[in-house]
N, C-alpha and C positions, 0 to 999 in steps of 0.2 A: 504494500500500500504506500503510494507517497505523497497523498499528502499532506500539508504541512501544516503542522498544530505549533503554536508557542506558548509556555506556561508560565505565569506570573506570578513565582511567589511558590516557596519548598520548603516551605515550615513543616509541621507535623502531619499535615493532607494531601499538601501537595506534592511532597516530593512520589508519595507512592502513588498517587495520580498523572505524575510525567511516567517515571517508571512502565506504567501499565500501557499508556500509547507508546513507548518506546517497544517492547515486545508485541506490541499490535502491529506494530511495521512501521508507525507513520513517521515520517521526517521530524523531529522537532527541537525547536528553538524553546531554550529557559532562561528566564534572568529570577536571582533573589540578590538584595542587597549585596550579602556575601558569599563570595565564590565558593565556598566549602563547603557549604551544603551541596552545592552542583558537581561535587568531585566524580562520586557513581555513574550518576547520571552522563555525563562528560564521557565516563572511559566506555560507556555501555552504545554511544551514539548520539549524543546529545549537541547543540550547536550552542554553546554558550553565551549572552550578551551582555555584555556591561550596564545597558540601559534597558527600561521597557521598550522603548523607540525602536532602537536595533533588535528587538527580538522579534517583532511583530509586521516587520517589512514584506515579509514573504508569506505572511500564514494567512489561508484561510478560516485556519479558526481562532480564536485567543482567547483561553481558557485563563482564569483568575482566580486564586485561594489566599487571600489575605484575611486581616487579622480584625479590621473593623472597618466604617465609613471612613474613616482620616487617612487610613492605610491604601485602600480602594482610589478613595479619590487624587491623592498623590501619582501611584502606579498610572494610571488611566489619563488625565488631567496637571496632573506636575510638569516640574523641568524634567524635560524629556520622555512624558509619557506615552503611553502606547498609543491614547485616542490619536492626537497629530497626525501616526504614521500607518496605522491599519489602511489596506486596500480597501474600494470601494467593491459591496458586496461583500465584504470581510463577514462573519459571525461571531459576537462576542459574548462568552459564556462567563457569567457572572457569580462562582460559587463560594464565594466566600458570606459568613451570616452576616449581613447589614441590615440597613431600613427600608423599607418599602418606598422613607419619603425620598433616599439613595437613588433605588433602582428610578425610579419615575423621572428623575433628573438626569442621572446617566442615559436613560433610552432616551431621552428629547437631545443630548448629543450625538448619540448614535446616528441617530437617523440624521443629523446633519452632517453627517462626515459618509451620509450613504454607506452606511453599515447595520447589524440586525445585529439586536440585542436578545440574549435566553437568559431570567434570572435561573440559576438552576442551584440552589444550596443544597448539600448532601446531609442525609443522616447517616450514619456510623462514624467511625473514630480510627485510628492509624490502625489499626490490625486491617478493617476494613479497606481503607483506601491501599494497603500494600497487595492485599488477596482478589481486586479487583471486585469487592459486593457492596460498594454503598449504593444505596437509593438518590436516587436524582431527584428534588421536589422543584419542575417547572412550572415557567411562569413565560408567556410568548406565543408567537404563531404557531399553528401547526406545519407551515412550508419550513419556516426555519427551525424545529424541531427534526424534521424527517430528514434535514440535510444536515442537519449534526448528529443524528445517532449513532454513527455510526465509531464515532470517537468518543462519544459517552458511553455506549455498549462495551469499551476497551478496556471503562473503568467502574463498573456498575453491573449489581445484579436485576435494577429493576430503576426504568424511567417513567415519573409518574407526571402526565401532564394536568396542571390547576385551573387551566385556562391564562390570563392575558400577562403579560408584564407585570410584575408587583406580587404573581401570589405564591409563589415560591417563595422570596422572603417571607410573606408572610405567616404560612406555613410552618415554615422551619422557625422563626421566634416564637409560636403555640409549643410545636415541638419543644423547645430547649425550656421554654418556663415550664412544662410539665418535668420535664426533667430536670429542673436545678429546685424545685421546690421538693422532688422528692429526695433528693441526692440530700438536702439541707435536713428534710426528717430524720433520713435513715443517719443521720450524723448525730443529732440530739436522741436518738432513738438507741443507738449502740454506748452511748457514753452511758443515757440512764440504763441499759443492763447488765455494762461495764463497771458501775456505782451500785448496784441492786444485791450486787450476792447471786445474781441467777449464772446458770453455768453460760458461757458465750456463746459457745459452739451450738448448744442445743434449743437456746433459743433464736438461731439465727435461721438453723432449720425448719423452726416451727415458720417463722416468718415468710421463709421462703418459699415453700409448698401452701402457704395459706392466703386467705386472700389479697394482702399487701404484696404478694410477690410477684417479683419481674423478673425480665432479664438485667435490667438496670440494677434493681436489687442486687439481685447474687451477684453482678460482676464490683459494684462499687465495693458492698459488705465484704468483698474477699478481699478487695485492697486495702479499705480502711483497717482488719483484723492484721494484716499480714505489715501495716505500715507500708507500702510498697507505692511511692509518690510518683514513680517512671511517668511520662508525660503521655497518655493518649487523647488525652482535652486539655489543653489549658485553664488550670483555676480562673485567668484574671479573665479570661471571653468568657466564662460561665457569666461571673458578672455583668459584664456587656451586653451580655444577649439578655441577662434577665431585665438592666437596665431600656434596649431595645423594646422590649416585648411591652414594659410597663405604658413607653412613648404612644406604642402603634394601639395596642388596646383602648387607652385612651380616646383615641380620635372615635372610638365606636360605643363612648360613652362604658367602658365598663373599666374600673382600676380593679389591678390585681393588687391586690392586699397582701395576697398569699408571695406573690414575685414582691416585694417589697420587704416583707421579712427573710426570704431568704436570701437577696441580696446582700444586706445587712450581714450574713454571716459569712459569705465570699467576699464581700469588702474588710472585713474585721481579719479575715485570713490571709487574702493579700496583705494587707499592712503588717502581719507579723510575720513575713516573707516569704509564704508560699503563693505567692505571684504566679512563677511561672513551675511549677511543681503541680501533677494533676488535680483538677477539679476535687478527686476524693480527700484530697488533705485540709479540706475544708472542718473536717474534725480535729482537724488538730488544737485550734485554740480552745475548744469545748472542752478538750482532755483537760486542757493545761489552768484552767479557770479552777 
């Protein structure tokens, strides 16, 4: 296959997102701030650029995994971003979690530089994005859908279209506030059986098979028991996103209370420096109180 993808951005998602169109066949150009995350990638066929600009000269598609809207709009719209130099006709996939009020201002550039915008934010997390199974949640046409799947397919076990521009973010911030307000329970939740005298193990069981249990469950409760902070989410975007999520709700008349207090504990844990340590170490100042 050649042709040519370029990916913006090889933090924790993306790098196994270039990866996976690399063994798909397709041509592609990367830039991240720092070379070194692109080493792999590099030695495996990768076309390396210094700028977003020069990466995206050539590519029909330009795929994006950054870290918030200020990271986004820099890449995209900064000195030397990508929007300036994309072809016309170009397809720009937009999966990094931002705002809905983002995406609807990026696509009013897109379309002035005659290029197609897809917001498309993935659910899973770095195991995910290396094994090629996250979920796609789009947002966009169907013409420009059909002519990018097949570079989404490289990296994806399932692409789920929302309808127009805008609901794929929006999607994925429901997504991630259900999921950081539970993540924030099960942390208050394990310290009280931690403090109770009840055995760990066996009430973590009960939880698991009963009705509080997820997949979320068991994977965060094995980290947090095990202390094992390796990075597959970022604590401080947990924040973010829950921060996001509170914005976009809003507008639809409904405050999350519940994303409000859990905020408050992924900001209390960034600040005591698990920043950039996974989401699950959000229990740690709970321990430590």
């Amino acid at each position: 296959m050649n042709e040519s993808v370029a990916v913006l951005g090889l933090g924790t998602m993306g790098a196994g997102m270039a990866a996976n169109l690399l063994k798909a066949r397709f041509s592609l150009a990367v830039y991240n701030r720092t070379k070194d995350k692109a080493r792999d990638l590099i030695g495996s066929g990768a076309r390396f650029a210094s700028t977003p600009s020069e990466a995206v000269g050539d590519a029909s598609i330009v795929i994006s995994m950054l870290a918030d809207d200020a990271a986004s709009r820099e890449v995209w719209m900064g000195r030397d971003g990508a929007l300036a130099s994309v072809k016309e006709g170009a397809i720009l996939i937009e999966s990094s979690t931002v705002s809905p009020a983002w995406i609807v201002e990026f696509a009013e550039a897109a379309i002035q530089k005659g290029a197609k915008l897809l917001d498309a934010p993935v659910t899973g997390s770095r195991i995910q994005a290396e094994t090629g199974q996250l979920s796609f949640l789009i947002g966009g046409d169907q013409a420009t859908l059909e002519a990018a799947t097949p570079a989404l397919k490289a990296m994806s076990k399932e692409i789920i279209h929302l309808g127009p521009v805008g609901s794929g973010a929006k999607m994925k911030l429901i997504n991630n506030f259900l999921c950081g307000v539970q993540i924030a329970s099960l942390a208050e939740a394990l310290v009280w059986i931690e403090r109770s005298g009840l055995d760990v193990a066996k009430a973590l069981a009960i939880l698991k098979v009963g009705a509080p249990g997820s997949p979320l469950l068991n994977a965060i409760s094995a980290r947090m028991t095990a202390h094992d902070y390796s990075v597959n989410f970022l604590l401080r975007l947990m924040a973010k996103d829950l921060l996001y999520a509170e914005d976009e709700a809003s507008h639809s008349n409904v405050y999350l209370k519940t994303a409000e207090a859990a905020r408050s504990l992924f900001e209390i844990a960034a600040a005591e420096g698990f920043a950039d340590k996974d989401m699950s170490s959000v229990i740690e100042p709970l321990r430590n109180k």
